[in-house]
N, C-alpha and C positions, 0 to 999 in steps of 0.2 A: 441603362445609362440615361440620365436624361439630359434630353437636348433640348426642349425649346425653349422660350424666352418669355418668357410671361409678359404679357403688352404692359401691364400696371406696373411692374417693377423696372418695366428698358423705360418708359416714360418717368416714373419717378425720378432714376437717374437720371435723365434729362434734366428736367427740371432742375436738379441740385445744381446741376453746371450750368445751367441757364439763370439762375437767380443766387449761386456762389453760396448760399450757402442752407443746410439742414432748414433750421429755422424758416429761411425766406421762401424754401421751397416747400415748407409747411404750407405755411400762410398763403401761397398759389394757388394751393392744389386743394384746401381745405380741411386739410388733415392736419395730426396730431405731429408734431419732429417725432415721436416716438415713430411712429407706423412708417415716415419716411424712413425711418434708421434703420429700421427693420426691411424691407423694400429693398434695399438697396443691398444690405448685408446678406439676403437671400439670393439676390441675384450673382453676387460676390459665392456665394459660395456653389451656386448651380453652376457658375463658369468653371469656378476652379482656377481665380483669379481675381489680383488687387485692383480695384477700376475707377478708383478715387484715390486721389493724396488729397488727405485732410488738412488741407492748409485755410485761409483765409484772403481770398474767396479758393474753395475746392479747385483741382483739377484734373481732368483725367490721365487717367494712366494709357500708355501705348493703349493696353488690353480696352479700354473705357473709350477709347477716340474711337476701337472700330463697333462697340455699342451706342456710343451717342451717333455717330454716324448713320445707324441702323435706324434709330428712333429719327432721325429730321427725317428721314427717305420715308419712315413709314407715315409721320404725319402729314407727308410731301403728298402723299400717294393718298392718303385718306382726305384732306382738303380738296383734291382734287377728284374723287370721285362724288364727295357732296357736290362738288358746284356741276363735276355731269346728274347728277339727281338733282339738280335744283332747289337741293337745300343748304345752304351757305352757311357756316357757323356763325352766329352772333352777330349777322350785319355786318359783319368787318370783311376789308376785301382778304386776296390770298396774299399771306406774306411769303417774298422772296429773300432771302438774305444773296449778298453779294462781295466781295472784296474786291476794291479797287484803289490802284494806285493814287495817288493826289494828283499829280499831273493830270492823267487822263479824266479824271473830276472834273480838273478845273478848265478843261479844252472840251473836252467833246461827248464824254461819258454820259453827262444828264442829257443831252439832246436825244442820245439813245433811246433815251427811256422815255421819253416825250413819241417815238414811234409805238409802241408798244398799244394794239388796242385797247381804243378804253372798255370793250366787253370783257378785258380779260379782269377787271379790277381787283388790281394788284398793289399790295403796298410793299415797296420797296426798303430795307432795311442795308444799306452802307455800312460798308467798315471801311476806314481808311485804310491801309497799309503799303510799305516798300512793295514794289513788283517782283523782286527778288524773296519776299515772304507771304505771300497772298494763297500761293500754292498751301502752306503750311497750315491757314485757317481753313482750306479747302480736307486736308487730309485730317486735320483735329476734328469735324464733321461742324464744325463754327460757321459754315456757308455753303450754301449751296453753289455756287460758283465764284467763277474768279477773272480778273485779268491778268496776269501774269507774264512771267520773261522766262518761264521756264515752259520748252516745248515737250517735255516728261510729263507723260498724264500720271496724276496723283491716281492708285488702286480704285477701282471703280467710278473713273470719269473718263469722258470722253474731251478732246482736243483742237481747237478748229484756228487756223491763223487769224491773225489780228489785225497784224501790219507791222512798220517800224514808226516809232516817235523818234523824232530828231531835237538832237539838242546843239547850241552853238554859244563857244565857249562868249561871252558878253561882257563888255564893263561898258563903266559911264565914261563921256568927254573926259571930265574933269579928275575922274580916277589913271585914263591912261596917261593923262599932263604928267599926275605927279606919282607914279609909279611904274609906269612899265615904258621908260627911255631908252633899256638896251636892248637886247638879243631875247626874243620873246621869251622862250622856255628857261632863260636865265632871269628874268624879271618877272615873271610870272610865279616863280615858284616861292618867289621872297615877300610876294607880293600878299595883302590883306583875301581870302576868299571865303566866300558863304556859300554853305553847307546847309542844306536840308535836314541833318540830323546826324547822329554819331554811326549811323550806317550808311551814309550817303556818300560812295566812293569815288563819283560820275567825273568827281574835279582831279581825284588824285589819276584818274585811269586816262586823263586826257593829259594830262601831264605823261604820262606814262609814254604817249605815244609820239613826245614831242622828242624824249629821253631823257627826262626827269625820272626824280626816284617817288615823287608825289607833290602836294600842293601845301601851302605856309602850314604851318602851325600856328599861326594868326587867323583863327578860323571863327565865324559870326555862324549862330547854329539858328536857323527863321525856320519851324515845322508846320509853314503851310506854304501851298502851292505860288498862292499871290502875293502875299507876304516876301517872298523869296527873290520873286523878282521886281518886288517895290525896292527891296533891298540892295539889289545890285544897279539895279536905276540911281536911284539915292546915293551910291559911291560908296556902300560902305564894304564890299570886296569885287569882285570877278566872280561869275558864275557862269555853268553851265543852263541854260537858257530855253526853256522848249520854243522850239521854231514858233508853236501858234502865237504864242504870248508874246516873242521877241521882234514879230514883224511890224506891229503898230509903233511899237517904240525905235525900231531901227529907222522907220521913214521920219518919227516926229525926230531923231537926233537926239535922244534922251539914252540910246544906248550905239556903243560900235562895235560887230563885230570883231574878235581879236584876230582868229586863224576860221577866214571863210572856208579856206580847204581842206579844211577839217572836221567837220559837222563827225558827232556819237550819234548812231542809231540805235536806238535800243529795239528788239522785234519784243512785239506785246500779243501774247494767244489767251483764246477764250477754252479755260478749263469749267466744265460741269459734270454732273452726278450723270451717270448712266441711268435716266427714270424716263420713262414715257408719259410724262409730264408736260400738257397743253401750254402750261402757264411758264413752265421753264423754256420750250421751244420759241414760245415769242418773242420769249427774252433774249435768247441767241440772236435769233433772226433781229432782230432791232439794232443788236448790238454789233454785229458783224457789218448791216448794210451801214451804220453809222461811221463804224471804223474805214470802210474803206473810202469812205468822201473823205474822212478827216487825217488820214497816218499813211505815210507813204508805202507803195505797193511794197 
């Protein structure tokens, strides 16, 4: 039976999901789309499984996410034993890929990485995503780590706490004039709110807790962090508000809180790859003492 993995063929795969498609991952790698097709269709049949859907851009399959996964760890592991040999690939420093919420972006997360030595030079690779889905680029093998809201380690990562972000729900002066005159969780829910995107539940779950069934259907959809709250500054809904963002503007009077006794915490953990990895440990380490200056114990 054979079992092992040929390095040329888990890499070529890679590649095809890293550049979406045959062709591009031709053209990467320096080869022919024939020899990729082949590569991969080999490897496809040493498993004894489908590891690509051939769509536009590709994607992997279950079987494919725990090969691509295998490939970042082994490239993870090989970058990193060059730069202990002192021989650094191509002048470029070590890339880390990361998934991180917007929020923590836009508050606290790049301070982070401003701790991280500069011996370790590293270049940093961001993905945005919900905290609720960051885990899921971590298990697709798309990142090496993650910020997250889920304390469930994805299969071969390790889990370290984060903190809680707080949000408070916020409108403008002039929004609560002419909207929210009665009984809050009765005028709130009729009320205009902005949403972060068509997953962004934060408003309808604080509604939830007031005992409402959720939040208008008059909903402004703003898919960046600052943008979001320029928006509910601006009057154009009620939003849920991250504390950091919401305290300059609660003293300038540009927002009020609605229910102070009420703050959503959301807890945010640091999920990574199980590697003994210089370059990833620094990055925990940065990242954690950062979190706890910035997100509530």
């Amino acid at each position: 039976m054979m079992t092992e993995l040929p390095l040329d063929q888990v890499r070529t795969l890679l590649a095809v999901v890293d550049e979406g498609t045959f062709d591009a991952a031709a053209a990467a790698m320096h080869v022919t789309p024939s020899a990729v097709s082949q590569r991969v269709k080999a490897l496809e049949q040493r498993t004894g499984r489908v590891l690509l859907v051939r769509t536009k851009p590709v994607r992997p399959t279950e079987s494919g996410e725990v090969v691509v996964r295998f490939a970042r760890q082994l490239a993870r592991l090989e970058r990193d034993a060059l730069a202990e040999l002192g021989m650094p690939g191509e002048g470029e420093g070590t890339r880390v890929s990361v998934a991180v919420n917007a929020d923590s972006l836009a508050t606290w997360f790049l301070k982070a990485l401003t701790r991280v030595p500069g011996r370790e030079r590293l270049c940093f690779e961001l993905r945005r995503e919900d905290e609720t889905h960051t885990a899921e680029l971590l298990r697709e093998g798309l990142v090496m780590a993650a910020v997250t809201s889920s304390p469930d380690a994805v299969a071969g990562c390790s889990v370290r706490v984060l903190g809680r972000m707080r949000y408070l729900a916020a409108a403008s002066p002039e929004f609560v004039t002419r909207y929210l005159d009665g009984p809050l969780r009765e005028s709130l829910a009729e009320a205009p709110v902005v949403t972060f995107d068509r997953s962004d539940d934060i408003q309808d779950g604080f509604l939830r807790t007031l005992g409402r069934g959720g939040a208008s259907r008059g909903r402004h959809a703003v898919p960046t962090s600052e943008g979001f709250v320029e928006a509910v500054a601006l009057g154009l809904g009620w939003g849920m508000v991250p504390e950091a963002q919401a305290d300059s503007l609660l003293r300038a009077g540009r927002l009020i809180s609605l229910a102070p006794d009420r703050p959503v915490d959301v807890p945010l953990y640091w999920q990574q790859w199980k590697l003994d990895s210089p370059a990833l440990a620094a990055v925990a380490e940065a990242v954690v003492l950062a979190a706890e200056a910035a997100l509530r114990a």
